[in-house]
MARNUTOR-280886 format. One record per residue (C-alpha): residue in one letter; z, x, y; residue number from 0. Coordinates in nm, 2 decimals. Each point is the difference from the previous one (the first is absolute). Layout:
<rs>
{"A"; {Z; X; Y}; NUM}
...
</rs>
This chain:
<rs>
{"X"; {2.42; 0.16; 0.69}; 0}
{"X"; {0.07; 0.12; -0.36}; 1}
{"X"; {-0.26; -0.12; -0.16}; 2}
{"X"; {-0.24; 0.22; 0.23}; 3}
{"X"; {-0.05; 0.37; 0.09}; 4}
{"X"; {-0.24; 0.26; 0.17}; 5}
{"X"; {-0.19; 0.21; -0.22}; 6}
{"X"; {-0.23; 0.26; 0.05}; 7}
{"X"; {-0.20; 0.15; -0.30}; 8}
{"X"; {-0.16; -0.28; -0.16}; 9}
{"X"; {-0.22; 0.02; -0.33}; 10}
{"X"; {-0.36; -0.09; -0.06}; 11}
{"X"; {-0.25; 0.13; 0.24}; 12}
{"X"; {-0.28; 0.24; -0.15}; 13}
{"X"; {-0.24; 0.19; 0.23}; 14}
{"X"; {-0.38; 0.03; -0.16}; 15}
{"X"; {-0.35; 0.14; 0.11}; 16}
{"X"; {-0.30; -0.19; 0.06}; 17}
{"X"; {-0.22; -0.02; -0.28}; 18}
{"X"; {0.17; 0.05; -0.32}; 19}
{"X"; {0.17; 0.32; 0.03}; 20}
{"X"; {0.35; 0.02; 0.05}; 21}
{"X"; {0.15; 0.18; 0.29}; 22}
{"X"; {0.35; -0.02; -0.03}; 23}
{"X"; {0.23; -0.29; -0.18}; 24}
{"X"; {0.38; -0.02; -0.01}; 25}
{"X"; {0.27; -0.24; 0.10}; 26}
{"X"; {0.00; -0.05; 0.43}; 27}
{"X"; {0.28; -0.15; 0.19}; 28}
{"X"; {0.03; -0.08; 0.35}; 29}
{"X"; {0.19; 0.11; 0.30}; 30}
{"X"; {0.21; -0.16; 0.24}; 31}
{"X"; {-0.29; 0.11; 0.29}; 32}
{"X"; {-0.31; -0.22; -0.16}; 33}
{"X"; {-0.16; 0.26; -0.21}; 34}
{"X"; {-0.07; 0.03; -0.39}; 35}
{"X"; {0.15; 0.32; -0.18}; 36}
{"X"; {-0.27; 0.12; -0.26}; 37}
{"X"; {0.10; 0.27; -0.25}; 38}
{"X"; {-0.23; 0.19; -0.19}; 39}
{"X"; {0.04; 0.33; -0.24}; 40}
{"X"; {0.25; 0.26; 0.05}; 41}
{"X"; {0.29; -0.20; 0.17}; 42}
{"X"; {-0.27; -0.01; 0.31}; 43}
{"X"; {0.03; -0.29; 0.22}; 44}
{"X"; {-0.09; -0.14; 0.35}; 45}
{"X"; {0.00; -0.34; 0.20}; 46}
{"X"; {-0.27; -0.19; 0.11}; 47}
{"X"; {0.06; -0.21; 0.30}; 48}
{"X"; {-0.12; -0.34; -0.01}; 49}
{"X"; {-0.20; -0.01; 0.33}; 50}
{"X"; {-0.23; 0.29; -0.22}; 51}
{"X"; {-0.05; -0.20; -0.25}; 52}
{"X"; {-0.26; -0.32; 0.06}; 53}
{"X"; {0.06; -0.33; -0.10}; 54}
{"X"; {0.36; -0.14; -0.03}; 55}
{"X"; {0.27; 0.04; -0.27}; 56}
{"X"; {0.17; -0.37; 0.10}; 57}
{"X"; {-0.13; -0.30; -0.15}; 58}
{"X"; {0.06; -0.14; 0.38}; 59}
{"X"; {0.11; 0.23; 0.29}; 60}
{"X"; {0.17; -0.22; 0.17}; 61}
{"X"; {0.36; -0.09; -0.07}; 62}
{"X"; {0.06; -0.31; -0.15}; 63}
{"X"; {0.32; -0.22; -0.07}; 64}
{"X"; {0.03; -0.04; -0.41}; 65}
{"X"; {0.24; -0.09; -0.20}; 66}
{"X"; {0.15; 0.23; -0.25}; 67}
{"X"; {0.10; -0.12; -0.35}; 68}
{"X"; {0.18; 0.23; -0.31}; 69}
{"X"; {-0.07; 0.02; -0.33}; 70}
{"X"; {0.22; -0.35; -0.13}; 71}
{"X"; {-0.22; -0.17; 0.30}; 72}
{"X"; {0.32; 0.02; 0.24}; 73}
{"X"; {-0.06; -0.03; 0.37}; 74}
{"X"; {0.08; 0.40; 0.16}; 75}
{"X"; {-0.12; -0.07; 0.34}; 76}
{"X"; {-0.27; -0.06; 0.25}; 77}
{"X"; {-0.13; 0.28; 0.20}; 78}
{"X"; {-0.29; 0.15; 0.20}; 79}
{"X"; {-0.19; 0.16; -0.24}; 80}
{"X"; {-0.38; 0.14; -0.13}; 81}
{"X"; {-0.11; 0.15; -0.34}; 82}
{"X"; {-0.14; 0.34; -0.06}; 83}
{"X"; {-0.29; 0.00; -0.30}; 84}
{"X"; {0.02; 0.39; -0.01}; 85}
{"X"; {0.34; 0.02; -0.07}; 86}
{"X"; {0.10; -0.38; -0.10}; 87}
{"X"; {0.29; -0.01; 0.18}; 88}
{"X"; {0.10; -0.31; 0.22}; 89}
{"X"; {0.13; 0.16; 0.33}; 90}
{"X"; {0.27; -0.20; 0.21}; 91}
{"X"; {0.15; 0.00; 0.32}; 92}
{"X"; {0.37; -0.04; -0.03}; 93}
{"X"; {0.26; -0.25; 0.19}; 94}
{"X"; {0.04; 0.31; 0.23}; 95}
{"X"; {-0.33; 0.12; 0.06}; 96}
{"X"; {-0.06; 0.23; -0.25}; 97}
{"X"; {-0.35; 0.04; -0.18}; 98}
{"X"; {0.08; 0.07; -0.37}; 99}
{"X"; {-0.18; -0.03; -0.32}; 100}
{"X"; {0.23; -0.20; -0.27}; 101}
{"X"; {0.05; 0.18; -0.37}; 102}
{"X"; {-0.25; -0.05; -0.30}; 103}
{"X"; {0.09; -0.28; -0.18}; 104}
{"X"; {0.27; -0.21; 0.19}; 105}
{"X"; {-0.23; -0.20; 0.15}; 106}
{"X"; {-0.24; -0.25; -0.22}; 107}
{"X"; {-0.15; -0.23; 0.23}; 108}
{"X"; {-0.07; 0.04; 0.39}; 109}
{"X"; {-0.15; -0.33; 0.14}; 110}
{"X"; {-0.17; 0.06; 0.31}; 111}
{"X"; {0.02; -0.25; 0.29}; 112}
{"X"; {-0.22; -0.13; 0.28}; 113}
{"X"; {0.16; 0.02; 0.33}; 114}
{"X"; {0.34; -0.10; 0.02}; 115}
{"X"; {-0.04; -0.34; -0.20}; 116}
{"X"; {0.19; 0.07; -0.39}; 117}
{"X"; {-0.25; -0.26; -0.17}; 118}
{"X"; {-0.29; 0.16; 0.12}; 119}
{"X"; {-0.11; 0.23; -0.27}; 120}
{"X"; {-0.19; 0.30; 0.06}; 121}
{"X"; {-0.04; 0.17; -0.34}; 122}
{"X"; {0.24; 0.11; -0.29}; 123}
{"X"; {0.00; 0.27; -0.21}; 124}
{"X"; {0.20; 0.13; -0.34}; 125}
{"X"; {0.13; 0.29; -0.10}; 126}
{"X"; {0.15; -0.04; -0.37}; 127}
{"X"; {-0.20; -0.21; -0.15}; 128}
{"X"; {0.03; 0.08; -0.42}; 129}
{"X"; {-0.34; -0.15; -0.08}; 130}
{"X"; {-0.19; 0.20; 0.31}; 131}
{"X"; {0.16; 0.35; -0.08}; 132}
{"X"; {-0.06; 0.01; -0.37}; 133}
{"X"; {-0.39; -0.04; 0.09}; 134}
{"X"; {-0.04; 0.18; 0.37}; 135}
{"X"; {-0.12; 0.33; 0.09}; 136}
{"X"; {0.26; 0.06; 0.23}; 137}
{"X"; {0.33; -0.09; -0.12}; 138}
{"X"; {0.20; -0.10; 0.31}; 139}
{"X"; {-0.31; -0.14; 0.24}; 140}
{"X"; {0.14; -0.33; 0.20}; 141}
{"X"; {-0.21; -0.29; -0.16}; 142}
{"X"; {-0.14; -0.20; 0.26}; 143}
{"X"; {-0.04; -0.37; -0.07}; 144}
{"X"; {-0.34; -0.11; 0.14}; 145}
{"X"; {0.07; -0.38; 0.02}; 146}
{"X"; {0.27; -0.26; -0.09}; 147}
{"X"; {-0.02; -0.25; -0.32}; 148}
{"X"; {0.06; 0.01; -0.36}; 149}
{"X"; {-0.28; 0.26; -0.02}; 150}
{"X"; {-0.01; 0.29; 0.18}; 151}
{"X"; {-0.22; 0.33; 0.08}; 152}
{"X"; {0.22; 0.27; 0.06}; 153}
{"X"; {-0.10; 0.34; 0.18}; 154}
{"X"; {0.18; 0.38; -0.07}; 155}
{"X"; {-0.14; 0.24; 0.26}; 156}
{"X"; {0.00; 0.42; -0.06}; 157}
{"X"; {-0.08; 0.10; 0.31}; 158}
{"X"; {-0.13; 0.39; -0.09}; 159}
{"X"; {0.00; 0.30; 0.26}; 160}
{"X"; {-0.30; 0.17; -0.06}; 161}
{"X"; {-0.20; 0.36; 0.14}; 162}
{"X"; {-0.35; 0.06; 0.11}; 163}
{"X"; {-0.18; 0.30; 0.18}; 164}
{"X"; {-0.13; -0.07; 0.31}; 165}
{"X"; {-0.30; 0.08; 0.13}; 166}
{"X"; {-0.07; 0.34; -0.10}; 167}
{"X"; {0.30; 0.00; -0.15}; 168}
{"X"; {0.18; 0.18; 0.27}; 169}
{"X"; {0.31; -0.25; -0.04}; 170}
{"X"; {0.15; -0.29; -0.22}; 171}
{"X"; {0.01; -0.36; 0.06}; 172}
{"X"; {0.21; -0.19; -0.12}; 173}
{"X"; {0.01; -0.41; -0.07}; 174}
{"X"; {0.13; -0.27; -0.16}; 175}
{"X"; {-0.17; -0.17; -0.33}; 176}
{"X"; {0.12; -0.31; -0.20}; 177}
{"X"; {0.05; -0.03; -0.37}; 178}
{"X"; {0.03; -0.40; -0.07}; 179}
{"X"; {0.13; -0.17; -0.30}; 180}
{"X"; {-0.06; -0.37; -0.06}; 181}
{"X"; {0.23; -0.25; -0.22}; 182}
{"X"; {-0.01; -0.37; -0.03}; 183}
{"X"; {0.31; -0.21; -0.06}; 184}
{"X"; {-0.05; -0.34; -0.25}; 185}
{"X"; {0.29; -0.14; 0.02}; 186}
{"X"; {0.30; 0.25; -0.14}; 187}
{"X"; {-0.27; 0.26; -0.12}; 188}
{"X"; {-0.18; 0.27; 0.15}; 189}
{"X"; {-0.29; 0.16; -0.07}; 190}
{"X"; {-0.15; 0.30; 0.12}; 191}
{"X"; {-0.38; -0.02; 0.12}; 192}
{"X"; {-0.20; 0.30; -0.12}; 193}
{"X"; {-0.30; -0.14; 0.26}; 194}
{"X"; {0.05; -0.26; 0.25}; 195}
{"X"; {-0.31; -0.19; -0.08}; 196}
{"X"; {-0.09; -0.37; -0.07}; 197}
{"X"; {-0.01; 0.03; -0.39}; 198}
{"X"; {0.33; 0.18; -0.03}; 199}
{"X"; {0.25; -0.23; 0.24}; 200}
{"X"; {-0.21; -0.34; -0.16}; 201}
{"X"; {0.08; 0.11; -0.38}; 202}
{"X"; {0.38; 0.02; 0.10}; 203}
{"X"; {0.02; -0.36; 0.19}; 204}
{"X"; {-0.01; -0.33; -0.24}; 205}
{"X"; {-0.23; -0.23; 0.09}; 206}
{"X"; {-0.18; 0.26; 0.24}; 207}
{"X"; {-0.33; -0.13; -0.15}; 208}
{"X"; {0.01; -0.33; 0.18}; 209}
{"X"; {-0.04; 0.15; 0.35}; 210}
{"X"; {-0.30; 0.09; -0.09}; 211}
{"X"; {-0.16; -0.26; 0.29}; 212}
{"X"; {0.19; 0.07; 0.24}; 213}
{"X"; {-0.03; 0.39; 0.04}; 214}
{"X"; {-0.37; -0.06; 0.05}; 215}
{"X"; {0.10; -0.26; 0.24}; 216}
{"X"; {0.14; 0.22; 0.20}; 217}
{"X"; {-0.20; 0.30; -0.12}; 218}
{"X"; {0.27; 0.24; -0.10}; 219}
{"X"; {-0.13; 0.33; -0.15}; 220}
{"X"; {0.33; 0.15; -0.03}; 221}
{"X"; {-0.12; 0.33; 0.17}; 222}
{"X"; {0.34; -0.02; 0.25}; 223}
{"X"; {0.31; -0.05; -0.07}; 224}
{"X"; {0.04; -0.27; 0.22}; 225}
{"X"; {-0.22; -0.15; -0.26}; 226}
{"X"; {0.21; 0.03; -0.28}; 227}
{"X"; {0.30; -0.16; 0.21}; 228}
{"X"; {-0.13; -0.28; 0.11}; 229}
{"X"; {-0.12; -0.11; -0.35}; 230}
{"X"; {0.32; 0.04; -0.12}; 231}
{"X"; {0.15; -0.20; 0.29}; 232}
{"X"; {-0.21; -0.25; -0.08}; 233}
{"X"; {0.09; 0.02; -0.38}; 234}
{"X"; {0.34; -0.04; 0.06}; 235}
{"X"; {-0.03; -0.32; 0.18}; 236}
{"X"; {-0.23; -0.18; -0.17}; 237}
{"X"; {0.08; 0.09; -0.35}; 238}
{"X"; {0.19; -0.25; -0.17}; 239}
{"X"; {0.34; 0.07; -0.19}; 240}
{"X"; {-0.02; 0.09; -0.39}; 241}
{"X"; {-0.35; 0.12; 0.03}; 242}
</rs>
């Protein structure tokens, strides 16, 4: 398909110690076998297998069936297919068979499905959003959209490679951590959420005040996540238009 290739090297992994100090940091790619390439000074480079390194890079390891959409919001195709935070690419297995990873940038939108229904929505995430890269850490993260409505939480995942000693220090280890960016979406803006925390995602929603009674009723701290979504569910079906 021409809108999709295989690549190999692909920027934006760094390798770091525990603690503060840095070990090594430098653009990574990946490998067709399932392993990150790290390089570090002197042109020196090496591959770490993923089975080495614990934790996964895939935001799901199972395949999937999503739908792929371009940049103008054009229908590519639907395919098999998984994301990897460590690299964000979006890896696809083609009409013949073939797993591949589709170019930076031609895709803008993959909407995940559950099962084999096409209305049953799993999660979506953005790549190109204007709004999201002029404020995010990491520039070309997949956005995930938390929840459905007029307002939404979004979610961009760095999913970082770093080192440790073992025990006495006779070997590395190696494992995944997660970098997290938070936005909320008010209609057509976007706003990028320093701390997701009560104070901050209230002050951005009109009216927020008013549900004042009924997150004590059902005795949301907004500690989880899941918290913060299922106000906002509730916001978006209760609040009334023009407010």
């Amino acid at each position: 398909m021409k809108f999709l290739f295989l690549i190999t090297f692909i920027m934006g992994v760094q390798l770091f110690a525990d603690g503060q100090v840095s070990l090594e940091q430098g653009a990574g790619g990946q490998t067709k076998d399932g392993a990150l390439i790290v390089y570090g000074a002197n042109n020196f480079n090496y591959s770490i297998p993923y089975e080495k390194i614990k934790g996964s890079p895939f935001w799901q390891s199972q395949w999937n069936r999503a739908i792929f959409y371009d940049w103008r919001d054009s229908l590519i195709g639907t395919y098999p297919a998984k994301i990897n935070f460590a690299t964000q690419e979006v890896y696809y297995i083609s009409k013949n068979g073939e797993e591949l990873s589709a170019i930076q940038g031609l895709i803008n939108k993959v909407t995940f499905l559950k099962g084999e229904a096409d209305d049953q929505v799993l999660s979506i995430f953005i790549n190109d959003i204007g709004e999201v890269k002029k404020k995010a850490n990491c520039q070309h993260c997949y956005v995930q959209e938390m929840n459905e409505g007029n307002v939404k939480l979004m979610k961009s995942t760095s999913r970082l490679l770093k080192v440790g000693d073992s025990l006495f220090g006779t070997q590395k280890r190696y494992y995944f951590a997660d970098e997290l960016e938070y936005f909320l979406q008010v209609e057509d803006k976007i706003y990028r959420i320093k701390k997701l925390d009560k104070e901050t995602v209230l002050s951005l929603l009109p009216t927020a005040i008013s549900y004042e009674a009924w997150i004590k009723e059902k005795g949301l701290r907004f500690r989880k996540e899941s918290e913060f979504i299922d106000f906002i569910n509730h916001y978006n079906t209760t609040r009334r238009k023009g407010e």
